[in-house]
C-alpha positions as CSV (number, residue, x, y, z in Angstrom):
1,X,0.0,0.0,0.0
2,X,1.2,3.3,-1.0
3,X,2.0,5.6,1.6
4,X,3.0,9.4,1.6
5,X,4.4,12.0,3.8
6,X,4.0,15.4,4.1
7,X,3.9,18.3,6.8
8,X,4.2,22.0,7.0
9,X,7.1,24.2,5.8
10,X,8.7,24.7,9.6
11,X,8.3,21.0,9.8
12,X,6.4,21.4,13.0
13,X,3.4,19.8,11.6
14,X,3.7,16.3,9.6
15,X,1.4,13.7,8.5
16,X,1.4,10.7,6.7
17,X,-1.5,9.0,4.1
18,X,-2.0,5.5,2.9
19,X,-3.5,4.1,-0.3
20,X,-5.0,6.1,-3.0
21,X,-7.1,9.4,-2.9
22,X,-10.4,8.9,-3.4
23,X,-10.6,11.7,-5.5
24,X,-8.5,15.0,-6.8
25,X,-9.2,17.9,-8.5
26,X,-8.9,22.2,-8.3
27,X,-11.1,24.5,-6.6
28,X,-11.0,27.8,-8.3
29,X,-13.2,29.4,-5.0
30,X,-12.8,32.6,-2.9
31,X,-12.0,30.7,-0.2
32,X,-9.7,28.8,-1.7
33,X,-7.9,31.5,-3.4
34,X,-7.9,33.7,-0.5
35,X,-6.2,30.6,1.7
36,X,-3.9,29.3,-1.0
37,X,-2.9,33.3,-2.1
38,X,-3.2,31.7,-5.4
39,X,-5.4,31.4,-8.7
40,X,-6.6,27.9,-6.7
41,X,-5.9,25.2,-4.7
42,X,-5.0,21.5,-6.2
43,X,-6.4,18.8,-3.4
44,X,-7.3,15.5,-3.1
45,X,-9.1,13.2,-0.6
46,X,-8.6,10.3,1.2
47,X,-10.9,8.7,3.8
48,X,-10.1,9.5,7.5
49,X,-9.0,6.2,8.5
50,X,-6.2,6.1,5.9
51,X,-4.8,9.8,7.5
52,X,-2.7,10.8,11.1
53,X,-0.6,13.9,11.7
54,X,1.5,15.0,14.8
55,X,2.0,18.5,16.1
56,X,-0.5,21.3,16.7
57,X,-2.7,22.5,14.4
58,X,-5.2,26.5,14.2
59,X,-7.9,25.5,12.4
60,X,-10.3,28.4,10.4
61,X,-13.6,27.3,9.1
62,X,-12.7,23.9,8.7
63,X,-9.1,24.3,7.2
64,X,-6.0,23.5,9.2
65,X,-3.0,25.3,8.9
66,X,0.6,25.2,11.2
67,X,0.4,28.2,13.4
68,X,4.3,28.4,13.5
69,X,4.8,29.2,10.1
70,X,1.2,29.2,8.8
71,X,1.6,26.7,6.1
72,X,-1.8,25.3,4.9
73,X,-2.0,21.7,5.4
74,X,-5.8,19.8,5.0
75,X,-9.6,20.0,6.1
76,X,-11.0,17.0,8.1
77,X,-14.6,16.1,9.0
78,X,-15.0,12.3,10.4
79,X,-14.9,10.7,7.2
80,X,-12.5,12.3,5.2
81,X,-9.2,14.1,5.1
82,X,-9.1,16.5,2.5
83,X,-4.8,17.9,1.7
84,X,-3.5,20.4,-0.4
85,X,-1.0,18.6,-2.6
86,X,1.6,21.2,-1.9
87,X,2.6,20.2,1.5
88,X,3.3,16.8,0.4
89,X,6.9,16.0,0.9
90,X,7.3,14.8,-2.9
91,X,5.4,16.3,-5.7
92,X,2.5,14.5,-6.7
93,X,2.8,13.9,-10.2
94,X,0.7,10.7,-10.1
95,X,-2.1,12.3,-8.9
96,X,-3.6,14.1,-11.8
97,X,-6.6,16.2,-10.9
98,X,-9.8,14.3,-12.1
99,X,-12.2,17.4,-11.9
100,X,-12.1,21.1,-11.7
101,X,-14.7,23.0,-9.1
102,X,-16.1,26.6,-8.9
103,X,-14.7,27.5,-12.8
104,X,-17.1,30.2,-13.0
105,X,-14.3,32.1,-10.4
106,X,-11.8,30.7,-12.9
107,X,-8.8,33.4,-14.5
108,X,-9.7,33.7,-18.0
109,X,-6.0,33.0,-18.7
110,X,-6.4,29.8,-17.1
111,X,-7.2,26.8,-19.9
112,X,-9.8,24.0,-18.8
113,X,-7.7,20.9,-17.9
114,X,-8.3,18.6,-20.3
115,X,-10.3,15.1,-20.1
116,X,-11.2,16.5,-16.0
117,X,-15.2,16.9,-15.3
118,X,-15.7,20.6,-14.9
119,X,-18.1,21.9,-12.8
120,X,-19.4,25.9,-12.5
121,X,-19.6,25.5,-8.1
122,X,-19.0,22.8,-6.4
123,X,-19.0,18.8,-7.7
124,X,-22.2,17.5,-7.1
């Protein structure tokens, strides 16, 4: 079973994740952007079970983030673990986003991934 690693960038919070996500995609939302201070965030989920981390989250609306250096890490509820891709310890090239959310708030110089499900709000 695959298993990756990944934490914040002070390294104070790490986590680990085993198997496959569930699912993948980009969220082009407000909230997204405005976390992320980017165009939009790249995730993917996996269920709860398959997730742990160590160290001391802040948690806003859901979204936890290191308070040390305020690196943005993943959202929980009790069945999944949703992580932005970027604070895995290796880049995630073999997890392609499947779907593309909220492309209504998309940058018109951003393309439509191609062969992904796109959807104008959320995937539903």
């Amino acid at each position: 079973m695959k298993m990756r690693t990944g934490g914040c960038l002070c390294g104070a919070v790490r986590y680990d994740v085993k198997g496959e996500p569930l699912r993948s995609g980009l969220c082009h939302c407000t909230d997204c952007r405005k976390e992320s201070g980017s165009a939009f965030v790249t995730f993917a989920v996996w269920p709860r079970a398959a997730f742990e981390y160590s160290g001391s989250v802040a948690t806003f609306e859901g979204r936890s983030f290191c308070p040390a250096c305020g690196g943005r890490l993943f959202c929980l509820t009790d069945k999944e673990a949703e992580l932005r891709l970027g604070s895995l310890d290796d880049a995630p090239m073999e997890i392609p986003p499947l779907y593309e959310i909220w492309i209504k708030r998309r940058e018109s110089w951003l393309h439509p991934l191609r062969a992904t499900d796109q959807y104008q709000e959320d995937a539903g």
